[in-house]
Backbone as CSV, one residue per row, in Angstrom:
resi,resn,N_x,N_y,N_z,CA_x,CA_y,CA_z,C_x,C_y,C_z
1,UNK,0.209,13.310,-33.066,-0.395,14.360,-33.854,0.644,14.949,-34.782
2,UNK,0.199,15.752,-35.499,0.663,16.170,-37.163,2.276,17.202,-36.057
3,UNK,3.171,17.375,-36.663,3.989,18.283,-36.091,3.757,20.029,-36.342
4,UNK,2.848,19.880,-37.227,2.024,21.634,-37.934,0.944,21.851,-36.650
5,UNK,0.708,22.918,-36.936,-0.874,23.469,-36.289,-1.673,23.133,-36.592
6,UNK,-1.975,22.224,-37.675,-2.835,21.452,-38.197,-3.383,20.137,-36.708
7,UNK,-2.191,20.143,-36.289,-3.385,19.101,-35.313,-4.067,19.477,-33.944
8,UNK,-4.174,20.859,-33.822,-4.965,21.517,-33.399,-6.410,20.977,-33.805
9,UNK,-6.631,21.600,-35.050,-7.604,21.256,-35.576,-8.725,19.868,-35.439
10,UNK,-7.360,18.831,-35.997,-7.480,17.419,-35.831,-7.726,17.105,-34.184
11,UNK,-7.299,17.670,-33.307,-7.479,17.049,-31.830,-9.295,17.496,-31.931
12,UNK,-9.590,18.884,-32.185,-11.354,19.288,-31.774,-11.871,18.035,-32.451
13,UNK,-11.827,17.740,-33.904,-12.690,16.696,-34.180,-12.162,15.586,-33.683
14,UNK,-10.958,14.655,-33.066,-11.110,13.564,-32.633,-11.853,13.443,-31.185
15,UNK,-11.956,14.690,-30.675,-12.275,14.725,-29.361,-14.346,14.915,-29.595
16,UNK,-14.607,15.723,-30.897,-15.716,15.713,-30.913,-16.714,14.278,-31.573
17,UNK,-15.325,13.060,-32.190,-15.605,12.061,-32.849,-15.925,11.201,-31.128
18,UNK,-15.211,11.400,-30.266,-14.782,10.517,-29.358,-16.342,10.509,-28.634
19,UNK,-16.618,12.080,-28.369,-18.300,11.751,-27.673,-19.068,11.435,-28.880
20,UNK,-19.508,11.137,-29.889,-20.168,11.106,-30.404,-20.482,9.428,-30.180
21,UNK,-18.853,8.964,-30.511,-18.992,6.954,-30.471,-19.235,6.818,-28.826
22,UNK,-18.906,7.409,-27.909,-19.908,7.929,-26.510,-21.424,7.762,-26.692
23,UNK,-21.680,8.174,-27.395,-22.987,9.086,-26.881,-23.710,7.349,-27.857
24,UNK,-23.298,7.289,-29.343,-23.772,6.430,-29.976,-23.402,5.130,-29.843
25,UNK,-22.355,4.269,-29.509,-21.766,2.736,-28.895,-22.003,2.389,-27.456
26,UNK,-22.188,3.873,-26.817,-22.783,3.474,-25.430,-23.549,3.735,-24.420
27,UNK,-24.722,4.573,-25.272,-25.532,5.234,-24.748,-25.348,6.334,-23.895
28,UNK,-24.104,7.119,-23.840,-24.038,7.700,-23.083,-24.488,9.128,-23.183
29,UNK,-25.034,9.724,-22.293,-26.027,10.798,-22.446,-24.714,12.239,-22.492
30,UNK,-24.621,13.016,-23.589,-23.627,13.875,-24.016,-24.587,15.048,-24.591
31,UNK,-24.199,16.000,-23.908,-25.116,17.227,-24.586,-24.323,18.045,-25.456
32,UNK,-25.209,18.901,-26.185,-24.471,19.641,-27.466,-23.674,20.957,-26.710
33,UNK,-23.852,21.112,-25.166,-22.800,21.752,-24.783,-21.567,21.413,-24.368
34,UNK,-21.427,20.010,-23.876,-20.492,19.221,-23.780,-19.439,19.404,-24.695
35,UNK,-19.896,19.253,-25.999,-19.044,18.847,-26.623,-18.759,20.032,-27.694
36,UNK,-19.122,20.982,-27.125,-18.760,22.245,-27.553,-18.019,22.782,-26.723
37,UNK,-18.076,22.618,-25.252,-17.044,23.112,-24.446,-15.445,21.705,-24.667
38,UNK,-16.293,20.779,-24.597,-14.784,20.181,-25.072,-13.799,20.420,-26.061
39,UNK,-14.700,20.552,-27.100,-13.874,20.916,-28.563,-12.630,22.367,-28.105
40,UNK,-13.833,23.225,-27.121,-13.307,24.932,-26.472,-11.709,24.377,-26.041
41,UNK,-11.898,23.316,-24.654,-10.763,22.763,-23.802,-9.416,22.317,-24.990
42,UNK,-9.889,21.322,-25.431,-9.134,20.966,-26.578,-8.047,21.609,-26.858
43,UNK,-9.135,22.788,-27.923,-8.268,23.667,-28.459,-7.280,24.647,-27.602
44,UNK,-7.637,24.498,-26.814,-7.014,25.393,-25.683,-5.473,24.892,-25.275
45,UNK,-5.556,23.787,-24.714,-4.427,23.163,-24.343,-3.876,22.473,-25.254
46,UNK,-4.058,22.237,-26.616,-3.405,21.543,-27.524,-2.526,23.151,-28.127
47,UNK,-3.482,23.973,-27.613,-2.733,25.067,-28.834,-1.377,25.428,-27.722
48,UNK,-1.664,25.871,-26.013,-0.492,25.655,-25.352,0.555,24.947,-25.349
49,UNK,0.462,23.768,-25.685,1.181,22.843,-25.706,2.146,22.709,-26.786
50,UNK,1.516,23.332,-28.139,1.980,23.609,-29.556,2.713,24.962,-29.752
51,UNK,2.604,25.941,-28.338,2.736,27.122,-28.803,4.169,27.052,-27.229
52,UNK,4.042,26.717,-26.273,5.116,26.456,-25.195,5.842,26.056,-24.956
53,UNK,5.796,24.318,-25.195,6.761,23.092,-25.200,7.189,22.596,-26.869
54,UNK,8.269,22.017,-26.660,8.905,21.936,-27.707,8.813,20.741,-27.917
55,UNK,8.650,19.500,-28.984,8.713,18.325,-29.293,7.367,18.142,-29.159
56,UNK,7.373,16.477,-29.356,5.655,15.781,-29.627,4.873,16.334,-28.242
57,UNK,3.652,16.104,-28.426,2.829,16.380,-27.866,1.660,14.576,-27.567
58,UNK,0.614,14.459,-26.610,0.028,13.395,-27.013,-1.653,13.802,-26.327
59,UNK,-2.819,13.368,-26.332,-3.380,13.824,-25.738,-4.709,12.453,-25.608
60,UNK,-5.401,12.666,-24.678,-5.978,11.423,-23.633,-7.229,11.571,-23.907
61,UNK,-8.234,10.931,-24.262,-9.962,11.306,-23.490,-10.196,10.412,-23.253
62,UNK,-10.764,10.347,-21.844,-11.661,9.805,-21.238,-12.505,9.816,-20.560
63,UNK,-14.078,8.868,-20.194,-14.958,9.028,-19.495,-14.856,8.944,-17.935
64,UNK,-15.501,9.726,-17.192,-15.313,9.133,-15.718,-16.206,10.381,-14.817
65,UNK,-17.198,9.330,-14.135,-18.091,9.963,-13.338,-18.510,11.250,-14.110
66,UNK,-19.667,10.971,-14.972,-20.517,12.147,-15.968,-19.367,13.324,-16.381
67,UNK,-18.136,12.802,-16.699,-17.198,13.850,-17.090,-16.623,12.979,-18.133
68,UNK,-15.932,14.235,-18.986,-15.177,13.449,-20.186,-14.074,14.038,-20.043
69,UNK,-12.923,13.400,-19.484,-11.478,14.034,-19.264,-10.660,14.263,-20.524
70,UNK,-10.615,15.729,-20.518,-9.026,15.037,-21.729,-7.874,16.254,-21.134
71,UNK,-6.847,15.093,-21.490,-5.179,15.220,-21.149,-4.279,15.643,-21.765
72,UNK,-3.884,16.255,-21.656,-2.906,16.803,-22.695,-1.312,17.177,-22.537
73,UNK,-0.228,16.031,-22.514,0.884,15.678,-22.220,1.707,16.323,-23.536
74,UNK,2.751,17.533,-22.164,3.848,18.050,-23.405,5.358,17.650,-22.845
75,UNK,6.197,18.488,-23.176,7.713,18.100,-22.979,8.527,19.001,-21.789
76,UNK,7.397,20.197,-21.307,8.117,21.092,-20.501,7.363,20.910,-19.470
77,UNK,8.388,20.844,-18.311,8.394,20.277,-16.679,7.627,21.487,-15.890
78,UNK,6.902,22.241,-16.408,6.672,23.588,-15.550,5.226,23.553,-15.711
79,UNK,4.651,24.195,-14.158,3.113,24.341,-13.835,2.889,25.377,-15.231
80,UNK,1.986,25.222,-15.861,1.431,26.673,-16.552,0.716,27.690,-15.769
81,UNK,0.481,28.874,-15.498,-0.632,29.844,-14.745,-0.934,30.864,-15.530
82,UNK,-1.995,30.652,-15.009,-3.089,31.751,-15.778,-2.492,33.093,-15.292
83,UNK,-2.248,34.180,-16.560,-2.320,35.710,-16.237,-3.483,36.203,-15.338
84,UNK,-2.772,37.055,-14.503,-3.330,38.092,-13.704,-4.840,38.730,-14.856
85,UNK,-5.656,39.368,-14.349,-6.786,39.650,-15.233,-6.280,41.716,-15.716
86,UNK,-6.831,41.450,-17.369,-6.108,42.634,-17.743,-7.132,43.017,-18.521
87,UNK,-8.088,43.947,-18.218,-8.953,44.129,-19.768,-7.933,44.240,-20.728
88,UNK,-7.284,45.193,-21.058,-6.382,45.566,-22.046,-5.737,44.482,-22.805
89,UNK,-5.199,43.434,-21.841,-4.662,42.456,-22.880,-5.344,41.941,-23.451
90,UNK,-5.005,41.375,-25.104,-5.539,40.788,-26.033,-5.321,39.557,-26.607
91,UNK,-5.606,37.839,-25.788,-5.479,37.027,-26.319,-4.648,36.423,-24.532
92,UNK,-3.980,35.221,-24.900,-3.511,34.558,-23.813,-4.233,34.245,-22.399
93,UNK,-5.663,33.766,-23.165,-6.709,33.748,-22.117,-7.254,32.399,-22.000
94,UNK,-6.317,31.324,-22.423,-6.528,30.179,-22.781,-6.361,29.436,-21.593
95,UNK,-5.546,29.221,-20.705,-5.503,28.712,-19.351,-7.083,29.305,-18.781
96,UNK,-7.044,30.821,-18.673,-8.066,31.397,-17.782,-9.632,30.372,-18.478
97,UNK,-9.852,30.710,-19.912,-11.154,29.943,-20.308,-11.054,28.550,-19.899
98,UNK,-10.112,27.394,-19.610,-10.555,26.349,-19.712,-10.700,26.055,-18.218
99,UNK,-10.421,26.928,-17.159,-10.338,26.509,-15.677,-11.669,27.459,-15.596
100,UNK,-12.150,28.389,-16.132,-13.672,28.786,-16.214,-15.089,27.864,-16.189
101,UNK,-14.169,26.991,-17.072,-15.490,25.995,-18.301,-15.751,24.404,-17.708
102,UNK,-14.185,24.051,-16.792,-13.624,22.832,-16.720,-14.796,22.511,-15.451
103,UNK,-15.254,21.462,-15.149,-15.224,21.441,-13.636,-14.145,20.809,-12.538
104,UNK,-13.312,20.130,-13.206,-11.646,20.475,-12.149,-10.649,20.480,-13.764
105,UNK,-9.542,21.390,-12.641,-8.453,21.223,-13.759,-7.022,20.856,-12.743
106,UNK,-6.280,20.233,-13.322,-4.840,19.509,-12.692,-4.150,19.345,-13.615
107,UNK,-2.451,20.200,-12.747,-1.512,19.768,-13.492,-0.823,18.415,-13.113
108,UNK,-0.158,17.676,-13.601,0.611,16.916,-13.029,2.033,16.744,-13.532
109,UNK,3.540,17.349,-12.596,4.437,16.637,-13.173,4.932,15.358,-13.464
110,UNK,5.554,15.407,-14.527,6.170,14.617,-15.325,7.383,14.153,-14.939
111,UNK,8.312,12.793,-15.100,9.493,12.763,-15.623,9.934,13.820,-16.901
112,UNK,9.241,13.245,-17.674,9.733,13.879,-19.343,8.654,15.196,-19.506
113,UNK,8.204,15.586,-18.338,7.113,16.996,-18.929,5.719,16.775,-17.823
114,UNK,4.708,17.584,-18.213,3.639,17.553,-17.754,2.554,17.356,-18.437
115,UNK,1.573,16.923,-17.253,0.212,16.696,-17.926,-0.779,17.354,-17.301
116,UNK,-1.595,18.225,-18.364,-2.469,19.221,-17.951,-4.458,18.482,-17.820
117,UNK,-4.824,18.214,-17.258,-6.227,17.391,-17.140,-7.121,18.333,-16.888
118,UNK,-8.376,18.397,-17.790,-9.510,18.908,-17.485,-10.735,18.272,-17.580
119,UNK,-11.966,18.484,-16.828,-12.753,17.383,-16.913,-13.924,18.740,-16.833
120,UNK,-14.954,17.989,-18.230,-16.177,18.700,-18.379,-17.486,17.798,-18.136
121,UNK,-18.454,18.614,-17.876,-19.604,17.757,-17.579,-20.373,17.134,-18.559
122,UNK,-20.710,15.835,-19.023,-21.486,15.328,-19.946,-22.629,15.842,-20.176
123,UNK,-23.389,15.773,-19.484,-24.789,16.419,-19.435,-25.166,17.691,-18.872
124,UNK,-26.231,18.236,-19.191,-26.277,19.821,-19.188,-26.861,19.713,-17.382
125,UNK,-27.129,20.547,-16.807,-27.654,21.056,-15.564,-26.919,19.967,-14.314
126,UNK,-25.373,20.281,-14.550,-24.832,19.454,-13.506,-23.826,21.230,-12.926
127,UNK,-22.577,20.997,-12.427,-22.001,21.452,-11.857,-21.692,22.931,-13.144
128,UNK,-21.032,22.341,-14.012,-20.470,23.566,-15.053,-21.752,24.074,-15.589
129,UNK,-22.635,23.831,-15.475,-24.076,24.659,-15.890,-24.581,25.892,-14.664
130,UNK,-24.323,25.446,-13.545,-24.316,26.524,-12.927,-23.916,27.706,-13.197
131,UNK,-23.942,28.852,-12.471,-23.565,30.058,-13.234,-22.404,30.766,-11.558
132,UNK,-21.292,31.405,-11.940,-20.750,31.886,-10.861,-21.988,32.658,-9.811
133,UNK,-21.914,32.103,-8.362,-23.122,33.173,-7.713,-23.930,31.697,-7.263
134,UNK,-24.447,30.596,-8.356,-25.690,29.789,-8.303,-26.749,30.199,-9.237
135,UNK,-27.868,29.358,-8.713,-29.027,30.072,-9.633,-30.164,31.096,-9.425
């Protein structure tokens, strides 16, 4: 990806190009929340990754069991964690939204860094459609 903030940008649409040749090369059933919460994930951990670790960045999607994983490999060896909950604070809520939205999230160390994995549900009325509580 671009070394600017510009490939922020560029990751939502390759990731929103990626279900689409999904949904259209292989029938695979992708809902318009899917891939609105993906684009969400995306941006989330591409912008961590751009805004934490220093050097290239690379990032993964893939399908697996009605989920579309994407990965997002940086240069710094350390778990990320979500802030404590603050009304007051404003912004740095990007870990907290994507472990909200995800239905699993994993870090994994690295030799050269870590890799952050989140996996969303393809289709609507599976696990991440639920609502905290049930229905």
């Amino acid at each position: 990806m671009d070394e600017d903030d510009s490939c922020i940008a560029q990751a939502r649409h390759l990731a929103a190009d990626f279900l689409d040749r999904a949904r259209t090369d292989q029938g695979v059933t992708v809902s318009a929340r899917a891939v609105d919460l993906t684009r969400l994930v995306v941006s989330e951990l591409v912008t961590n990754a751009r805004k934490y670790a220093p050097g290239p960045l690379w990032m993964e999607l893939g399908l697996a069991g009605g989920t579309v994983e994407v990965t997002v490999r940086d240069s710094v060896r350390l778990h990320p964690a979500a802030r404590p909950g603050d009304p007051g604070r404003v912004g740095q809520h990007g870990l907290e939204i994507v472990m909200a939205v995800a239905e699993s999230f994993q870090v994994r160390l690295e030799p050269s860094g870590k890799s952050v994995t989140a996996r969303i549900a393809l289709a609507d009325g599976t696990v991440a459609d639920v609502p905290p509580g049930g229905r």
